[in-house]
Backbone bond lengths (Angstrom), bond angles and torsions (degrees), N, CA, C in turn:
res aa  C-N    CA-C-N  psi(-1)  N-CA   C-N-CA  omega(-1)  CA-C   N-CA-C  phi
1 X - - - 1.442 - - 1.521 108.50 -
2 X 1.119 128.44 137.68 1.425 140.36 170.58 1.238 114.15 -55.79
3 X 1.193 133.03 140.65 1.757 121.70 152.75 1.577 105.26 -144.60
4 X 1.728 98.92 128.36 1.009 113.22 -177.41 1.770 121.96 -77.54
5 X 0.955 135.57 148.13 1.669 134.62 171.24 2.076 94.96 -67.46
6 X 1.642 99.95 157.03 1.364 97.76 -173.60 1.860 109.30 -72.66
7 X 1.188 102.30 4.32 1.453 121.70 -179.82 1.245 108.26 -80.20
8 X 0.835 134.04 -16.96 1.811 141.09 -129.93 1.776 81.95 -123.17
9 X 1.657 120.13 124.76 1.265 114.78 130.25 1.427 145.92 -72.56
10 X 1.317 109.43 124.55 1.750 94.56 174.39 0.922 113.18 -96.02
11 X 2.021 128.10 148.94 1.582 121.80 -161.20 1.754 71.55 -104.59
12 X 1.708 97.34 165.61 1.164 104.84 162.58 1.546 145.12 -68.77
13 X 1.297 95.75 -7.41 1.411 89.02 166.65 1.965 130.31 -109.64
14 X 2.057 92.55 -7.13 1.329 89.53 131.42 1.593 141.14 -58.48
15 X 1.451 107.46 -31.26 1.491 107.55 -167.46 1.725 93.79 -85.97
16 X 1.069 141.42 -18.84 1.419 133.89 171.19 1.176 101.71 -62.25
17 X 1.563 126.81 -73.79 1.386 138.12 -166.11 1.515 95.34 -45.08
18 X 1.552 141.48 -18.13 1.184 121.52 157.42 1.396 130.51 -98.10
19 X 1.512 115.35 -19.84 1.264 102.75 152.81 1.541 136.11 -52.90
20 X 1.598 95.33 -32.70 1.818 108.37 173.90 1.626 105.68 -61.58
21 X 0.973 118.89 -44.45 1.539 118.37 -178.60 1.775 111.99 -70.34
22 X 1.022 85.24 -44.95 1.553 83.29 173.57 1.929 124.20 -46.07
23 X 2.014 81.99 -59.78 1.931 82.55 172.63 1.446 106.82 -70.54
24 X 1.322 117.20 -35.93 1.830 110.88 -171.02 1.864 102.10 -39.60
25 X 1.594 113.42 -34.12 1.659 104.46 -160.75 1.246 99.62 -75.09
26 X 1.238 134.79 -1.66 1.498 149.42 -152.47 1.745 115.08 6.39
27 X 1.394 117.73 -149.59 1.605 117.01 -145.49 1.191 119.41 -58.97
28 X 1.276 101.70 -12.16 1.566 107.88 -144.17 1.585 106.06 -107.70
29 X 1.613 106.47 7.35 1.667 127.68 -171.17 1.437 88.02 -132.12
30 X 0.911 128.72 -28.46 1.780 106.57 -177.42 1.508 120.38 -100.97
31 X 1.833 97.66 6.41 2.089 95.86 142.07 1.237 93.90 -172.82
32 X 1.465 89.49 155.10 1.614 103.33 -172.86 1.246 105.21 -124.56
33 X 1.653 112.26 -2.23 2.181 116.94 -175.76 0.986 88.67 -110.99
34 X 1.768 78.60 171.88 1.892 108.63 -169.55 1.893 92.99 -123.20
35 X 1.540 110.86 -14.17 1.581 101.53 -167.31 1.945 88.24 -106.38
36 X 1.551 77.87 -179.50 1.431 112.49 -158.49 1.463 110.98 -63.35
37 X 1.238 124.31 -55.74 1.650 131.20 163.94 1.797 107.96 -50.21
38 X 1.353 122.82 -73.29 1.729 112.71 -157.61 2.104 94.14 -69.49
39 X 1.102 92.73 -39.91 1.943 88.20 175.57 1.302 109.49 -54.34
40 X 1.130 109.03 -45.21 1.372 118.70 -163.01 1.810 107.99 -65.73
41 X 1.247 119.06 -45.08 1.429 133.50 174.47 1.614 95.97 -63.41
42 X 1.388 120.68 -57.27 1.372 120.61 -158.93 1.936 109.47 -67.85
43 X 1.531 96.73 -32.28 1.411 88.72 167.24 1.853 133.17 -71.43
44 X 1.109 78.93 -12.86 1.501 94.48 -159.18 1.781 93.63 -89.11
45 X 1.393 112.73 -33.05 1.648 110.80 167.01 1.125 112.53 -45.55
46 X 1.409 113.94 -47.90 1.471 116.48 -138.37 1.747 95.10 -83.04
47 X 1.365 105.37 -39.59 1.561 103.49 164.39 1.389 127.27 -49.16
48 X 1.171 104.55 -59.62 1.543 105.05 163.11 1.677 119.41 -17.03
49 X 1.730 103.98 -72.39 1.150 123.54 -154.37 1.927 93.88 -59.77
50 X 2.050 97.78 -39.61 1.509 77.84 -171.25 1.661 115.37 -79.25
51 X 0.933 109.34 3.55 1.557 117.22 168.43 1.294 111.47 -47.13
52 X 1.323 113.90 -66.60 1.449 156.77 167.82 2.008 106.93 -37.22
53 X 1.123 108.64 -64.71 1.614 126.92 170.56 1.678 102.58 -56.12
54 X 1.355 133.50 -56.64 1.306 134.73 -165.10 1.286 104.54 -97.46
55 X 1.734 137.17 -4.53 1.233 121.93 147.35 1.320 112.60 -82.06
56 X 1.028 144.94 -37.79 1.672 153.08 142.41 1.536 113.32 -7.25
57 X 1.171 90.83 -29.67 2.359 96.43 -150.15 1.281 128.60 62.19
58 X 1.801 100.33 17.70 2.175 87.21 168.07 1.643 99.85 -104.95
59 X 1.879 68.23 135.89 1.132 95.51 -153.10 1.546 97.34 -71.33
60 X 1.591 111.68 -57.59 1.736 120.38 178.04 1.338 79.48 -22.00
61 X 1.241 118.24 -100.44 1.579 148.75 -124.18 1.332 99.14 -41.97
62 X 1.786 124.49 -28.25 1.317 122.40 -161.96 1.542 102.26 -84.36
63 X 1.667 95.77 -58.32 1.604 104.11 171.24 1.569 113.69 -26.40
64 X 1.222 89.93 -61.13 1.973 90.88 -161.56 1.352 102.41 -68.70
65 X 1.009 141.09 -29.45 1.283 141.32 166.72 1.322 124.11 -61.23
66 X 1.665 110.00 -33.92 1.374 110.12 -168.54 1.804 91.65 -87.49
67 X 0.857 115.47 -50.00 1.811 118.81 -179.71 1.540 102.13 -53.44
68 X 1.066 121.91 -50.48 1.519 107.85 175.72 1.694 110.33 -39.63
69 X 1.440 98.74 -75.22 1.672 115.43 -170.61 1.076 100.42 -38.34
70 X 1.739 143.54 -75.48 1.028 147.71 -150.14 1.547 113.18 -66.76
71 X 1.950 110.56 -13.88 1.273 100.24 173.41 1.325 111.66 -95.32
72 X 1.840 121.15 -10.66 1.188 122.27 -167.43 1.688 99.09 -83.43
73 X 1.624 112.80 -29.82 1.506 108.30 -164.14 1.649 101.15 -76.07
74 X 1.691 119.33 -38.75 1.307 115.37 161.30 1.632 120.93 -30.29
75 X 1.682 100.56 -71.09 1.322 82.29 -174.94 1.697 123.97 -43.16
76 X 1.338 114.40 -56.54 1.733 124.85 168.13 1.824 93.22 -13.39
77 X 1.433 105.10 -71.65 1.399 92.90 -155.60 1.166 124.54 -85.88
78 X 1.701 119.69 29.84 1.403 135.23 -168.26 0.914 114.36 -125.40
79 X 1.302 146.80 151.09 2.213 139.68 178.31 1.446 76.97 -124.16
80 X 1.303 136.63 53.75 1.688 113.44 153.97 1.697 82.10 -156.08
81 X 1.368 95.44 168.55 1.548 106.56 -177.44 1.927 97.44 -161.71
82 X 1.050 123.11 98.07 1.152 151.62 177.12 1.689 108.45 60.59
83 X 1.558 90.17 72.50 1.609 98.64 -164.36 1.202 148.20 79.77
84 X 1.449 103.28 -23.07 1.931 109.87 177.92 2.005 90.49 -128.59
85 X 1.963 68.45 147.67 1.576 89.35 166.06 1.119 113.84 -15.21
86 X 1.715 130.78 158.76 1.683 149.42 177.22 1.410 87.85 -105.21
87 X 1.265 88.72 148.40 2.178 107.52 153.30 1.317 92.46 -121.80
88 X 1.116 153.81 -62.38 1.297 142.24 -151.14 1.701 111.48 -102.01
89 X 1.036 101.22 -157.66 1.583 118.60 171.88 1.982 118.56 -2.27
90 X 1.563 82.34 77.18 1.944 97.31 178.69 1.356 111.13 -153.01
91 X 1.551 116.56 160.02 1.865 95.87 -173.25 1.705 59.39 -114.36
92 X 1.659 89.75 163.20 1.375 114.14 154.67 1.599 126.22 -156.76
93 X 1.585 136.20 143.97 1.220 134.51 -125.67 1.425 93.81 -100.01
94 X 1.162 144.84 150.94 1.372 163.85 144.32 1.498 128.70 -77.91
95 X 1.169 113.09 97.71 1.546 105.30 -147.83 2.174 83.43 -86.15
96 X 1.043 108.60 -23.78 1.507 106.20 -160.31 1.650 112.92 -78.55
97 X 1.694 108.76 -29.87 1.600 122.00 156.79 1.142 111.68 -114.46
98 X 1.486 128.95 47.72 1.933 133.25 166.00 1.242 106.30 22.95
99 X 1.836 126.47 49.54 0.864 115.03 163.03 1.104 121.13 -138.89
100 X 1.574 131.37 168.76 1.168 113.87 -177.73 1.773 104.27 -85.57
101 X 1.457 116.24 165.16 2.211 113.65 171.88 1.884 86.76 -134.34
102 X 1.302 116.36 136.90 1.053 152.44 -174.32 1.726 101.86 -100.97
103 X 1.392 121.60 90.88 1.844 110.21 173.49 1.587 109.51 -94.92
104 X 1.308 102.14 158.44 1.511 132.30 7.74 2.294 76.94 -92.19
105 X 1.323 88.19 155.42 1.607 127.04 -174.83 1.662 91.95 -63.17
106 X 1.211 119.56 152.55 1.533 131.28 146.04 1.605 121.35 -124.14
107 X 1.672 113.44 136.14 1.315 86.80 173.27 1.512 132.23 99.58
108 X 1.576 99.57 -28.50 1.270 114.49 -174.72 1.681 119.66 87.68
109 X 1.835 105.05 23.28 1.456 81.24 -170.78 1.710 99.83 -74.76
110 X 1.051 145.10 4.46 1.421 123.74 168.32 1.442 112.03 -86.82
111 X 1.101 115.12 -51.37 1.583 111.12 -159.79 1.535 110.76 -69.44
112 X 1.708 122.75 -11.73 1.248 139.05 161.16 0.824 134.58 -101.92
113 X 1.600 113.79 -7.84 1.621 142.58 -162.63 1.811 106.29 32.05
114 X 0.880 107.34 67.24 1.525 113.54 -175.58 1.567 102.43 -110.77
115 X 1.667 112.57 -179.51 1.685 117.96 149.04 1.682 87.12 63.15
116 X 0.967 138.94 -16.56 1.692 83.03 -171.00 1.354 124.07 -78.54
117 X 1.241 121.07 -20.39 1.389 126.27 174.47 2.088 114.26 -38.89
118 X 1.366 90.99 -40.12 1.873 94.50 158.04 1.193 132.26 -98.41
119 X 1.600 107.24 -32.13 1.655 104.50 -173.48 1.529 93.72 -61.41
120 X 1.758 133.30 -48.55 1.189 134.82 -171.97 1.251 120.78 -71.86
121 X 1.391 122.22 -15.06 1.620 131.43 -147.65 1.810 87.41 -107.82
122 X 1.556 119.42 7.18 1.302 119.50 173.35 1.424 116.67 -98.18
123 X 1.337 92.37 -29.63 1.903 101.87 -177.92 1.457 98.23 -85.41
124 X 1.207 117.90 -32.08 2.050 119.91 173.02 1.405 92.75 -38.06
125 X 1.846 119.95 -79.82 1.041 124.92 -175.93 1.340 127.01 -12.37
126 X 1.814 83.11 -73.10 1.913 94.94 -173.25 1.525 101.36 -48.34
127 X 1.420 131.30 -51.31 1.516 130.36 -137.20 1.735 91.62 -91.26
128 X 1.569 126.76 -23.40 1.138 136.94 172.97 2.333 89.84 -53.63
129 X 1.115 107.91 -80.27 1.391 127.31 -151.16 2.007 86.68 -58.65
130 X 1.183 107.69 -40.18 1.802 84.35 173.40 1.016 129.33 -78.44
131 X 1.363 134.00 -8.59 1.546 159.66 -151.33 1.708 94.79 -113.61
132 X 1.200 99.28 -5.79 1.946 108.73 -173.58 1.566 110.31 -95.46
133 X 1.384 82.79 -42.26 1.728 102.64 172.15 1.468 134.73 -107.32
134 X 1.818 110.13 -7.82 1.205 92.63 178.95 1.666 75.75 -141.24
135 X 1.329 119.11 120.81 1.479 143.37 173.43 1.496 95.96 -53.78
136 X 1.211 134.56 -46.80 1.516 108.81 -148.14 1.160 92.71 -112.81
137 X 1.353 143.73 6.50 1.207 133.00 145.12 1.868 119.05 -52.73
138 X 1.170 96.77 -15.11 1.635 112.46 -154.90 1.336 80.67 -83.72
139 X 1.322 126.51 -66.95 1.620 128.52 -157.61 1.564 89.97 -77.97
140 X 1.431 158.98 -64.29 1.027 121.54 -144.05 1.782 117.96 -89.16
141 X 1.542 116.67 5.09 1.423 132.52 179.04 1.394 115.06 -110.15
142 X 1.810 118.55 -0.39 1.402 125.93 178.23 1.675 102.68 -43.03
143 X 1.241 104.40 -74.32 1.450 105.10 -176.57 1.195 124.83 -12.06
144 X 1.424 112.70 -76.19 1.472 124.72 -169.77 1.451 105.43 -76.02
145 X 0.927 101.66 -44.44 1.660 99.41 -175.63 1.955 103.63 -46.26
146 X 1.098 110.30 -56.35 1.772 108.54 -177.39 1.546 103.39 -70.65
147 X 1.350 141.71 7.91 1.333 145.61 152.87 1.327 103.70 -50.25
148 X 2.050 108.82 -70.40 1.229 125.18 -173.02 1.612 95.75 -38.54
149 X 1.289 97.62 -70.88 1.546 105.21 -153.48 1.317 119.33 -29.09
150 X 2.108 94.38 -73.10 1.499 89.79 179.89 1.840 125.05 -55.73
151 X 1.571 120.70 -1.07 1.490 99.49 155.83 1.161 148.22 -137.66
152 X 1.954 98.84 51.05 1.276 143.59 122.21 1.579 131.13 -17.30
153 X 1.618 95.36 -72.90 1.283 115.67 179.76 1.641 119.30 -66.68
154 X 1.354 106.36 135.12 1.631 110.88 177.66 1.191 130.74 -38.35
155 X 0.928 124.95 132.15 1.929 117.72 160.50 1.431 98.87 -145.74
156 X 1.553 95.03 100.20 1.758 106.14 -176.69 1.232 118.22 39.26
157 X 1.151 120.87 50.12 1.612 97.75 163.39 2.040 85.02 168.85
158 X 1.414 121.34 -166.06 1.268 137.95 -156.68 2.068 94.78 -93.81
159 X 0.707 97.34 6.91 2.291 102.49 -169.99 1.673 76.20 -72.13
């Protein structure tokens, strides 16, 4: 992959020819985790890129991107995955530290309760950038989505 210095213009049809490469590597290159930090980065790419794809106007590129995300942020907000219980990739609420824990954990944000303001503030992103482009994702994931949020935000300390 190329990377430009912040000096560096990209013309647009360099920056396509990398969005095309990007989806060409398809699903199975744009994440390889199950925890909260490398998912969390990897989702938040992929938004990017479709940022990138739907200011462009390809159209594929957006689709497949946007259907990916919206199935990866589902899972996030689901403890089942084709009917049975989850082990991995689910937030779930903590009534005993009012917070939400994201599995499987990276990092230690549970056992230190640290990071979430980023490990979580990546899936905001992603679910921000689909909620940009597809309206009714916005209204039927409001709920949970402002769960994340509010425990994002500080209260004395790194939570």
């Amino acid at each position: 992959m190329l990377y430009h210095s912040y000096r560096t213009a990209i013309n647009e049809a360099e920056l396509t020819t990398l969005v095309n490469a990007f989806v060409a590597s398809g699903p199975a290159s744009w994440n390889t985790a199950d925890d909260t930090y490398w998912n969390g980065k990897a989702v938040s790419r992929v938004a990017e890129v479709l940022a990138l794809a739907q200011q462009l106007e390809m159209s594929a590129a957006t689709t497949a991107l946007l259907d990916w995300l919206k199935g990866e942020l589902a899972d996030w907000l689901s403890a089942e995955r084709d009917g049975s219980l989850d082990h991995v990739k689910y937030f779930v609420y903590d009534d005993d530290w009012d917070t939400l824990l994201g599995l499987d954990e990276a990092f230690y944000s549970h056992a230190l309760l640290q990071d979430h303001h980023f490990h979580y503030g990546y899936f905001i992103r992603a679910a921000a950038e689909v909620c940009r482009i597809d309206r009714e994702v916005l209204r039927a994931r409001a709920i949970r989505s402002n769960a994340r949020i509010t425990d994002t935000r500080l209260r004395g300390g790194s939570r």
